[in-house]
C-alpha positions as CSV (number, residue, x, y, z in Angstrom):
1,X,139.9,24.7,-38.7
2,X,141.7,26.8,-41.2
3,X,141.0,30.3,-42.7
4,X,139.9,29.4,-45.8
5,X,136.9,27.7,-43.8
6,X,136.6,30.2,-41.0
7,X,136.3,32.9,-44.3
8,X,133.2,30.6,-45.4
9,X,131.9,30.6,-41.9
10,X,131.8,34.5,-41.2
11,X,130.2,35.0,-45.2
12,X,127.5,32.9,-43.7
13,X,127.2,34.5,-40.0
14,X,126.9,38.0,-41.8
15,X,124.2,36.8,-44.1
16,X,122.4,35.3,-41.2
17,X,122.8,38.1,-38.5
18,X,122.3,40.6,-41.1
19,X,118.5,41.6,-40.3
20,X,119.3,41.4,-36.9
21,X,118.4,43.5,-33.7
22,X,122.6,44.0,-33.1
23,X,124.2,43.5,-29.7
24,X,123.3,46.9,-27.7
25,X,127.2,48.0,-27.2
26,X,127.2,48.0,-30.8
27,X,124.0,50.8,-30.6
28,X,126.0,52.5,-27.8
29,X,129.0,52.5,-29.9
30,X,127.2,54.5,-32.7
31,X,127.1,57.9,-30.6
32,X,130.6,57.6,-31.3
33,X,131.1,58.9,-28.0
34,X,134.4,57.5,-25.9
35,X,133.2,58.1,-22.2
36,X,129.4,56.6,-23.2
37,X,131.3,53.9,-25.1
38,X,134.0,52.8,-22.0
39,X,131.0,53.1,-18.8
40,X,129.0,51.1,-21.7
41,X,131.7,48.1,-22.2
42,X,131.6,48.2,-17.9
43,X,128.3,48.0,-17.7
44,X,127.1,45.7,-20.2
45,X,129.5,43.1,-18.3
46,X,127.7,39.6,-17.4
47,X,124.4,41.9,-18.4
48,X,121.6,41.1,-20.6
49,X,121.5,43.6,-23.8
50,X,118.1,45.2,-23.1
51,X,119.6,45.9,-19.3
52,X,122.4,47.5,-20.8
53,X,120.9,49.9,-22.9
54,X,118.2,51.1,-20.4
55,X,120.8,52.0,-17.5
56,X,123.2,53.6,-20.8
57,X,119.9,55.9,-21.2
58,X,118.7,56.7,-17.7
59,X,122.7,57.7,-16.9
60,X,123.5,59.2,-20.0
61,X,120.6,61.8,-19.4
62,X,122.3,62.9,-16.7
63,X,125.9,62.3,-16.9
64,X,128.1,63.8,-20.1
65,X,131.3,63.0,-18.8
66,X,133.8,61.9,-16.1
67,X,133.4,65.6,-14.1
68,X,129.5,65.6,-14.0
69,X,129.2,61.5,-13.0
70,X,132.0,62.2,-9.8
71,X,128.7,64.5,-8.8
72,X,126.7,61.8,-8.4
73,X,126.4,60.4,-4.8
74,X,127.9,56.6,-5.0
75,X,124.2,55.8,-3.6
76,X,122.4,57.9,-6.9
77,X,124.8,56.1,-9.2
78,X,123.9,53.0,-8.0
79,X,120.2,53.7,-8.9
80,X,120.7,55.3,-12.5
81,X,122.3,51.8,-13.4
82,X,120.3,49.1,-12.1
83,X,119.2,46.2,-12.2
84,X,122.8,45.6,-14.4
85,X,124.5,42.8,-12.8
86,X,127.0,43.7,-9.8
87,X,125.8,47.3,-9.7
88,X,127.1,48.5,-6.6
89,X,130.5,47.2,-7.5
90,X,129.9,48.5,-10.7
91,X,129.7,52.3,-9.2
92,X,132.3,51.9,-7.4
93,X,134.4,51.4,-10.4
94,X,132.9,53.9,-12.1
95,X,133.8,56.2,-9.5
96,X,137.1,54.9,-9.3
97,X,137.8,55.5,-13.2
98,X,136.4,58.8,-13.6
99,X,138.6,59.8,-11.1
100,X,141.8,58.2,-12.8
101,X,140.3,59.6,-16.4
102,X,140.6,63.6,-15.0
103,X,144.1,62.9,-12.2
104,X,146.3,61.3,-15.8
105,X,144.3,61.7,-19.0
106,X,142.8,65.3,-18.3
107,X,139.3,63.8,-18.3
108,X,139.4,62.1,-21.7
109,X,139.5,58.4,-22.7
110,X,143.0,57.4,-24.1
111,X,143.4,56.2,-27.7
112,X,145.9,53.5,-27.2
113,X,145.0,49.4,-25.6
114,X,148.3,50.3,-23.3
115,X,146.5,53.1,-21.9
116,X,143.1,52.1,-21.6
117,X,144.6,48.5,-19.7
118,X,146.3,51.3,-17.1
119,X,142.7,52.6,-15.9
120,X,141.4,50.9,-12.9
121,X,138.5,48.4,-13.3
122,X,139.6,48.4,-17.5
123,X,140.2,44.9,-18.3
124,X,141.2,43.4,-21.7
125,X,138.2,42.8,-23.2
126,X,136.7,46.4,-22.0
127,X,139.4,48.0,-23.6
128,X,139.6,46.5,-27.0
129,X,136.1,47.0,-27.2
130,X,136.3,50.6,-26.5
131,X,139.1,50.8,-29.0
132,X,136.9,49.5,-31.5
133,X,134.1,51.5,-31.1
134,X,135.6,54.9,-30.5
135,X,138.3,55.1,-32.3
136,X,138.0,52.4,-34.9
137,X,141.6,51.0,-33.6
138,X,142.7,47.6,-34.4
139,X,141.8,45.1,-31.7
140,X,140.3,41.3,-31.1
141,X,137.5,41.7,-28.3
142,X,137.1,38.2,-26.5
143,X,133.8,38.0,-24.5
144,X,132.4,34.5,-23.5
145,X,130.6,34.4,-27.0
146,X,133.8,34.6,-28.4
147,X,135.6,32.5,-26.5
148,X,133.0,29.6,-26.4
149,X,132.2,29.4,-30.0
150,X,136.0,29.8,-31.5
151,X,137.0,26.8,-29.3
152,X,133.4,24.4,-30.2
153,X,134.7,25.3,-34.5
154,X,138.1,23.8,-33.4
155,X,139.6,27.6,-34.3
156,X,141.7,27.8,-31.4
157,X,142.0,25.8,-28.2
158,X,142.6,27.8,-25.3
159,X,141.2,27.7,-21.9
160,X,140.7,31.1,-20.8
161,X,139.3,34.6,-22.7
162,X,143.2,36.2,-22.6
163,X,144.7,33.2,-24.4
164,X,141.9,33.0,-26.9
165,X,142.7,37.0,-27.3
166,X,146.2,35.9,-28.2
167,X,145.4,32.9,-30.2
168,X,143.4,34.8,-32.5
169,X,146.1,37.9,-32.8
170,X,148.6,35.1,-34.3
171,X,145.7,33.8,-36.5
172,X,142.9,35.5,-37.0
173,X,143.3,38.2,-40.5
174,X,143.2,41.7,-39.4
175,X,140.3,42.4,-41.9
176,X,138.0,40.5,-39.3
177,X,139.9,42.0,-36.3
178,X,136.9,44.6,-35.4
179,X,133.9,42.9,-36.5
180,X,134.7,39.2,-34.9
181,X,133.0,39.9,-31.6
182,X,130.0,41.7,-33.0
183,X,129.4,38.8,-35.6
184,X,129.9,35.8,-33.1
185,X,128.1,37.8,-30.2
186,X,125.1,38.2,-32.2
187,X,125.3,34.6,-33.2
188,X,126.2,33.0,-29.4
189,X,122.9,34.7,-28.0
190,X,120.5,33.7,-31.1
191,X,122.1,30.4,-32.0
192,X,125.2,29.0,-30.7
193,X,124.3,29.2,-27.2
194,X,126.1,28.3,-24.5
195,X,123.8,25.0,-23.5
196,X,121.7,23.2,-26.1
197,X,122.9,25.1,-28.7
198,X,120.3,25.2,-31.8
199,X,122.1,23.9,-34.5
200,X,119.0,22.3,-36.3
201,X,119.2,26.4,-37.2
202,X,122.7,27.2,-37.8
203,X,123.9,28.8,-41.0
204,X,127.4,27.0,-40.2
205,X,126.6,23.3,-39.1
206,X,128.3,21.6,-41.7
207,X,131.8,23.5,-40.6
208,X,131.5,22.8,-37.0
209,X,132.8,19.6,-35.5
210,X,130.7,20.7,-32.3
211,X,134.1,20.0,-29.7
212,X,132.6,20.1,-26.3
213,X,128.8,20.0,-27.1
214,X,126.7,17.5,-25.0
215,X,123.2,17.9,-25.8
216,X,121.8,20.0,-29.5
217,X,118.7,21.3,-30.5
């Protein structure tokens, strides 16, 4: 698949997500708030949207930043975010990162991918995300959405997340760069799912060659 039909595909995906509930980091990430943004991105991990933005609430009423969450007890951190999935190991981390936040970056999220990658429990994905959302930087977030539907188009053929991440830096155009994972998120959990996909009801059928798709709806 080539840009000039990847261009024609995204026209239609913002057309057909565009009176659409949108994916609940993308809500988070309009408090414009860096620390509520980066716990977000962790705890939405493997977590269903409506999961994610209940725990965001319940520990956003109490905790404003890195400082006042290193209050909590590891035990009442644990409760203000489940059910999300993992959530003790979640805390943990959360612990863990506040802590690295105040000892290097004087409790404040750093601007940079380089940085954010330093920060325990920040992985590639969390931290282009965050660098989206906060500080509207320039970079390609590659959840399993992503991954999955970019390599069913034909787009790119990669194996894992990271390679699709680098795949799509060489050939994706920068103008799509920040909005890529919100469009094809929105689309992978309404349409293009991951089994069965529905594409009796897909906006983009008649550009998708469907590589690695068993059984259609």
């Amino acid at each position: 698949m080539n840009n000039r039909i990847l261009v024609q595909i995204l026209r239609r995906l913002k057309i057909f997500l565009g009176s659409r509930t949108p994916p609940a980091m993308v809500k988070i990430g309009q408090k414009a708030d860096p620390f509520r943004i980066l716990v977000g991105c962790l705890l939405s991990s493997r977590t269903r949207d409506e999961v994610t933005e209940s725990a965001c609430a319940r520990l956003f009423r109490r905790v404003k930043s890195p400082r006042t969450l290193l209050k909590l007890s590891t035990r009442q951190l644990e409760r203000e975010i489940y059910p999300v999935a993992f959530y003790r190991n979640k805390a943990r981390v959360l612990k863990t990162l506040c802590s690295d936040l105040g000892d290097r970056f004087n409790g404040e999220v750093p601007e940079t991918l380089e940085d954010l990658l330093t920060l325990k429990g920040v992985g590639r994905k969390t931290a282009n995300l965050t660098l989206i959302l906060a500080f509207d930087g320039m970079g390609i977030c590659v959840d399993t959405h992503v991954h999955r539907i970019t390599n069913r188009w034909g787009y790119v053929e990669t194996a894992t997340p990271d390679q699709t991440e680098a795949a799509l830096r060489g050939k994706l155009p920068a103008r799509y760069w920040r909005s890529f994972n919100e469009w094809l998120v929105g689309f992978g959990q309404t349409c293009c799912k991951p089994m069965s996909p529905l594409c009796s009801e897909c906006p983009v059928e008649k550009y998708c060659p469907r590589i690695g798709v068993d059984r259609h709806r």
